[in-house]
C-alpha angles and dihedrals in degrees: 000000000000088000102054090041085061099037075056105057080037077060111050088034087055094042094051093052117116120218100237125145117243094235113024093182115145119264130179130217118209137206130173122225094226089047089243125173138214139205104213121008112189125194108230101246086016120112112211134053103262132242122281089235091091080228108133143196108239107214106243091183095059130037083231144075134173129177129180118217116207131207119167092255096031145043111199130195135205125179133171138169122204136167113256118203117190114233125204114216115172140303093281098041101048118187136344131186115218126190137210137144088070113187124193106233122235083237096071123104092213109083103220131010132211115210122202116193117203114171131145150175121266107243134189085267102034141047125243110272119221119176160105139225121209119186098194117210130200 
């Protein structure tokens, strides 16, 4: 009796749970139209060379963002500015900052950018979706 008293109370906590990510910060994922590759990327204020997965950390503290990506013969550089609004979701869910109106900086080395926005709602099914697409062009 004690058991399915308690398989009971598993069930109602697990089905009132809500899909949300733990941290719904912005990334960007990046390609290059010419498939190039690169040794390093750094994130300009990060500390740290960034991982090889061309998936980046977007500033939320800043409107900007600028990375250089290093190869033995090249240094590349992408910068891009964009306008970040701040989205309430629920209790569970918290905050979330969302971008659009992405502009491809002077400073870059890449002559044109393609942004892709997906971002999404939590549901009951999925989790929230928070990022960004870049197709780099030389």
């Amino acid at each position: 009796m004690k058991i399915n008293i308690f398989l009971i109370f598993i069930l109602i906590v697990l089905s009132s749970c809500h899909h949300c990510q733990n941290s719904i910060e912005p990334t960007l994922q990046v390609q290059f139209d010419d498939h190039s590759s690169y040794e390093k990327m750094y994130g300009i204020g990060g500390k740290d060379t960034l991982q090889m997965t061309y998936s980046l950390p977007v500033s939320i503290n800043s409107d900007t963002s600028i990375y250089l990506f290093i190869d033995s013969s090249k240094i590349d550089t992408f910068g891009m500015t964009y306008k970040r609004t701040i989205r309430y979701h629920s209790a569970d869910c918290g905050f979330s900052i969302e971008l659009d109106s992405f502009k491809l900086l002077d400073i870059s080395t890449f002559s044109r950018a393609q942004f892709n926005i997906h971002v999404s709602e939590p549901s009951a099914t999925e989790d929230l979706i928070n990022y960004y697409e870049v197709t780099l062009y030389r």
